[in-house]
N, C-alpha and C positions, 0 to 999 in steps of 0.2 A: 504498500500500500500500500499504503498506505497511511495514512491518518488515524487518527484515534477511533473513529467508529466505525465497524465493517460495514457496507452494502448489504439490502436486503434480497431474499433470495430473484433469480429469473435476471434475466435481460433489462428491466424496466427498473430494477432497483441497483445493479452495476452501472446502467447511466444516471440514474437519483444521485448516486455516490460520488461518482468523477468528476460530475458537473459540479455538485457542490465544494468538493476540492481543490479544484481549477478556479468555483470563484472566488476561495478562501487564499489561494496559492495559485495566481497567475501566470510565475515564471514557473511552477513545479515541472520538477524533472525527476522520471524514474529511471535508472541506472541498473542494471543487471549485473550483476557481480558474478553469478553462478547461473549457468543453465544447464540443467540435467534432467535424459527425459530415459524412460526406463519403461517396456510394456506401455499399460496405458495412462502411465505417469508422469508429469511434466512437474518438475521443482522448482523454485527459481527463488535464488536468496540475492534483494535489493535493497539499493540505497534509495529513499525518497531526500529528494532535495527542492527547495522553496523559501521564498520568502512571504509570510502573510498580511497582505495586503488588502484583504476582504476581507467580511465577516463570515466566521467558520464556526458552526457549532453552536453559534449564538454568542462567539464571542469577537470583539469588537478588533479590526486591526490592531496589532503590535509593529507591525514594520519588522518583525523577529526573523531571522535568518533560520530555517531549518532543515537538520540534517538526521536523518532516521531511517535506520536499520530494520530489515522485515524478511518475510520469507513465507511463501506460499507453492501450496501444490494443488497440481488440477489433476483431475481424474477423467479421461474421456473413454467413451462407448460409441462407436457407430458415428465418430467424428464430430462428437458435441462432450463440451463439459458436464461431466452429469454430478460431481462433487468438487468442492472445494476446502483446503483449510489450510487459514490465515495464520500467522506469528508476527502481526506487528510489534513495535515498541510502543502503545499508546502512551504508556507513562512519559516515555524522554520526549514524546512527542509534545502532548500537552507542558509539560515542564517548561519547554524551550521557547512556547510563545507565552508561556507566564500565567497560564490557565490553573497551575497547581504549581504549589512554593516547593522548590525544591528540597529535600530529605534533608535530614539536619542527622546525619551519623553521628556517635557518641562514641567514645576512646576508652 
C-alpha cells in the first residue's frame, strides 16, 4: 500500500482506496523492492513514498514527507485475483504525518 486503511473488498472498493490516497498523497509513488510470483502466487514487498498534501483519512494536510514499508500477496484463479493479504506499516505510517504521537520507549 499502502496507507493506513486497506480497500474494501471487489474492484469498486480498490478504486474507493487509490483515489483517496492519491488525493491525500498527490506525488505518491509505489516502488517494488521484491517481486516474487510462485504457482498462483504473486508477493510483492514495497516502498510507498509521498508527500500529504490533501486531506487523508479525515485528516487535515501536514505537508509531511512519507516513506512506508508494506508487503502484499495476491492469489489468482483462472487469471483474476481471487485473494489478497496486506502487511502495511499503518503505524509509521500515521506517525509520520503526525496522526499519532510517536512511542515514547522507556530505558
Amino acid at each position: 500500500m499502502d496507507g493506513a486503511a486497506g480497500p474494501s473488498p471487489g474492484v469498486a472498493g480498490l478504486r474507493d482506496y487509490y483515489t483517496q490516497l492519491r488525493q491525500g498523497f498527490p506525488d505518491m509513488r509505489l516502488a517494488s523492492e521484491d517481486l516474487i510470483a510462485e504457482g498462483e502466487k504473486v508477493a510483492n514487498r514495497y516502498t510507498f513514498y509521498g508527500t500529504h498534501r490533501g486531506e487523508y483519512l479525515g485528516i487535515a494536510p501536514t505537508r509531511k514527507f512519507v516513506v512506508s514499508p508494506g508487503m502484499v500477496i495476491h492469489h489468482f484463479q483462472g487469471g483474476k485475483c481471487v485473494e489478497t493479504w496486506q502487511s502495511p506499516d499503518g503505524l509509521g505510517f500515521l506517525t509520520q504525518i503526525g496522526a499519532i504521537p510517536p512511542l515514547a520507549l522507556k530505558r
